[in-house]
C-alpha positions in Angstrom: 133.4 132.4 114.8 131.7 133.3 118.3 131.7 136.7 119.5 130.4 135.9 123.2 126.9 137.3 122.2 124.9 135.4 124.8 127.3 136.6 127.7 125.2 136.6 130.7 122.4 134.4 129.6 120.7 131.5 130.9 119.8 129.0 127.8 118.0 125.2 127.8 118.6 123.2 125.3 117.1 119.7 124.9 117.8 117.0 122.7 121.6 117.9 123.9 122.8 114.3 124.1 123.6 114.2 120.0 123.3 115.9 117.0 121.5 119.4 116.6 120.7 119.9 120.3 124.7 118.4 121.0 125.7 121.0 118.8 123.3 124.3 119.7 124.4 123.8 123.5 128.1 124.0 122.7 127.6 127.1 120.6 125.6 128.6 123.1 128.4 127.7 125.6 131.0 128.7 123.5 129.1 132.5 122.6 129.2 132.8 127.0 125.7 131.7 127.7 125.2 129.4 131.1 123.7 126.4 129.2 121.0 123.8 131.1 121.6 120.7 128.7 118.7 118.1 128.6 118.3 114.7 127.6 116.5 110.9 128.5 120.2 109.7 127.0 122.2 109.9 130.3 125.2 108.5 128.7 125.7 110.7 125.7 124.1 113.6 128.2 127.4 113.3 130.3 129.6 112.6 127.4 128.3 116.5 125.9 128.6 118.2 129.2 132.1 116.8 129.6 133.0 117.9 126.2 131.1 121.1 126.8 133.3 121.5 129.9 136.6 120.9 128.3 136.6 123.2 125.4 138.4 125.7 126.0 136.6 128.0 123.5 133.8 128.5 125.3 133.0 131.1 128.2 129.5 129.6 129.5 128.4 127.3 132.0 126.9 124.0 131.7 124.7 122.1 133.8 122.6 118.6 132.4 119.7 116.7 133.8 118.1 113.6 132.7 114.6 115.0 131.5 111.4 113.7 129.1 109.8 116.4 127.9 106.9 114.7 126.8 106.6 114.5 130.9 105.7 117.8 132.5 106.6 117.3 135.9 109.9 116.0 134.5 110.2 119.3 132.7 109.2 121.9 135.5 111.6 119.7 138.0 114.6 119.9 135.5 114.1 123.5 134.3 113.8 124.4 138.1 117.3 122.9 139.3 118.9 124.9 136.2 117.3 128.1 137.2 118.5 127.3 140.7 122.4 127.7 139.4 122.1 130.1 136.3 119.0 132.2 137.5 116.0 133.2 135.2 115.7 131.5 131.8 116.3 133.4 129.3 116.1 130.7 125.6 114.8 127.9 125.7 116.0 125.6 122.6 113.3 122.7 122.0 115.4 120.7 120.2 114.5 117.1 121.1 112.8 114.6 118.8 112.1 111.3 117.4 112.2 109.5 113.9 110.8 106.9 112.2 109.3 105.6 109.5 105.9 103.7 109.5 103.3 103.0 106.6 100.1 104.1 107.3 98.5 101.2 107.6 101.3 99.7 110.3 101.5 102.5 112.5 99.7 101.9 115.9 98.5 104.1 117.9 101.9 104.2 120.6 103.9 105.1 116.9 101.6 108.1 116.6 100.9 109.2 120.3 104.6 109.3 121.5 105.6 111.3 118.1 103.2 113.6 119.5 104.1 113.4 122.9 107.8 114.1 122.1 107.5 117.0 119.4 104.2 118.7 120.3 103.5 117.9 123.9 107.6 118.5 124.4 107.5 121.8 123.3 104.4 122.7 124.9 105.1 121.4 128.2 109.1 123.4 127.9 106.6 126.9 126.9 103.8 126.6 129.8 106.9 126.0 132.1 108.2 129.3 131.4 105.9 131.8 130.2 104.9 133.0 133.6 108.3 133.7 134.7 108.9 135.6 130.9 105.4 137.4 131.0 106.3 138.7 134.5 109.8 139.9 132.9 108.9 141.0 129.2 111.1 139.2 127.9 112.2 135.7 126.7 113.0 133.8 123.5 111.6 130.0 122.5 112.9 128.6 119.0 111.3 124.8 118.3 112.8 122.5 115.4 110.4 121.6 112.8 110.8 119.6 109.2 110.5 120.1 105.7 108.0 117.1 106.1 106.1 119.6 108.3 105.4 121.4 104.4 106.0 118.8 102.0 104.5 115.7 103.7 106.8 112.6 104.1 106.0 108.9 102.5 105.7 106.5 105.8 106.1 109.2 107.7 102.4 110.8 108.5 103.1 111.2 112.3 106.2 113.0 111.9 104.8 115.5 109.4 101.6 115.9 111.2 103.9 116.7 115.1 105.6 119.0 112.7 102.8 120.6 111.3 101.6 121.5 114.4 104.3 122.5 115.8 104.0 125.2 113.1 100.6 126.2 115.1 101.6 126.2 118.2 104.7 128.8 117.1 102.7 130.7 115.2 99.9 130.8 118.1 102.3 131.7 120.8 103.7 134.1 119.3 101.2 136.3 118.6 99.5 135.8 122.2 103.0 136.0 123.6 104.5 139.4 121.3 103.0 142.1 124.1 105.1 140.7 126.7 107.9 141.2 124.3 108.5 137.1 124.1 109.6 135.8 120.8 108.4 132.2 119.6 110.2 130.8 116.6 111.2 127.8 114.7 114.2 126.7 112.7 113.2 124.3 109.8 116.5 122.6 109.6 118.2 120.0 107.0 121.0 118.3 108.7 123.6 115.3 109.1 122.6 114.3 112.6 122.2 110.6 114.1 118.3 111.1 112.9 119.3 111.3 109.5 122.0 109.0 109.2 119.8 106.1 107.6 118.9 108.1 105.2 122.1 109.4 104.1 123.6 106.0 104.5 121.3 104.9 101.6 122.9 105.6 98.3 119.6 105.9 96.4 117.4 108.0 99.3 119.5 110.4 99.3 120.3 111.1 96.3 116.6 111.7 95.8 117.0 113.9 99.3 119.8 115.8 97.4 118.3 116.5 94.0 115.5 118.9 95.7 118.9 120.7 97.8 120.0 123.6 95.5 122.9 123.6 97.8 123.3 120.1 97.0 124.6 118.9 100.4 123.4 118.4 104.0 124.1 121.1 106.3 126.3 120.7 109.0 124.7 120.1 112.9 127.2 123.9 113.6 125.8 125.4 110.7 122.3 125.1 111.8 123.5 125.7 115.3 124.4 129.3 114.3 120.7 129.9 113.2 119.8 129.0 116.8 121.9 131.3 118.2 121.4 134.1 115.8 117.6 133.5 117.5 118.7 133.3 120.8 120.6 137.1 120.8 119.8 140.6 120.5 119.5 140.8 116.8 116.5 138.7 116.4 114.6 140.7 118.4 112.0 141.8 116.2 111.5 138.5 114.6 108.9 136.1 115.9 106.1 133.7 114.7 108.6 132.7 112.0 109.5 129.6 110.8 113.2 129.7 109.3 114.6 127.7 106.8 118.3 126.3 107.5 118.2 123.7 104.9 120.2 124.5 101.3 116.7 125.4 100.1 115.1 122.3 100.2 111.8 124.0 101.2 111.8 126.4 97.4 
């Protein structure tokens, strides 16, 4: 159910080829928010602004751009041409990310540098990009995605736990240097059927072990954790920040 909450807003979203970020820039869309979509996938970038465009549910604009968020230049260039069409930024969704798995002792160094490039030095470089324009307004809202792994640790997966970890630093940091300008800085710790998860799920045995720590015992849906986003994105969270939010059938009890 949308109730056209983000009327009037100017929202970027990475990651919005697939998956979560696919699925956070159509709700934002369809709740009437003017949506800059960004992505390195051109392909599947095009294919979610068209679908974006065509749904007759929802009352935003959309605009895409090719972008690498690990690349600030990139970043500055792409949130620049969106601000050009929808004026000031208002959310900034930094949902793009990378998975894989790697033992320890086989990761090299290009495994653990562009994890860290994507999650950490992504959201960073989307934050510096637009906390001038949001100190000089007193207002603004960033929500990053991090993991259970982030908490729990994750077997051949030390990268992505530790560029989740800090992610949880760099949230927590922002937002209390960023709360007297009346910016908000949060994270959604999400558990989800997305392309990043499908090898898991598509193993019988993983994730049933997955499943077993799920009181809800099921992987949320990419529009469930969507609505988390936007609940972030409006009014209503507005005296929430440095928090990192579980959307993930309790998998983090």
């Amino acid at each position: 159910m949308t109730t056209g909450r983000l009327e009037g807003r100017h929202c970027v979203v990475t990651g919005a080829a697939q998956g979560l970020g696919e699925a956070v820039a159509r709700r934002y869309a369809a709740e009437g928010a003017s949506v800059t979509m960004l992505d390195l996938d051109e392909v599947g970038l095009r294919r979610t602004h068209d679908a974006v465009e065509a749904d007759h549910d929802a009352t935003g604009r959309v605009w895409s751009a090719a972008c690498d968020v690990s690349d600030r230049p990139s970043v500055e260039a792409a949130i620049a041409a969106g601000r050009e069409r929808f004026g000031p930024v208002d959310v900034v969704a930094s949902v793009a990310g990378i998975a894989y798995h790697v033992p320890l002792l086989a990761m090299t160094d290009d495994d653990y540098e562009r994890m860290m490039d994507v999650h950490v030095r992504g959201a960073f470089n989307l934050l510096r990009t637009v906390v001038a324009e949001w100190t000089e307004r007193r207002c603004g809202k960033f929500i990053a995605v991090t993991s259970p792994a982030a908490a729990r640790g994750q077997v051949n997966g030390s990268a992505y736990s530790a560029a989740k970890a800090a992610l949880h630093g760099l949230v927590r940091s922002a937002a209390r240097e960023l709360g007297p300008v009346n910016v908000q800085v949060n994270a959604i710790l999400p558990m989800a059927d997305t392309p990043m998860t499908a090898e898991v799920i598509a193993d019988t045995a993983a994730n049933e072990v997955y499943l077993s720590r799920v009181p809800l015992g099921r992987w949320g849906r990419p529009d469930e954790i969507a609505a988390a986003f936007c609940f972030l994105a409006s009014d209503e969270s507005d005296y929430i920040t440095g928090t990192i939010l579980p959307v993930d059938g309790g998998r983090t009890i």
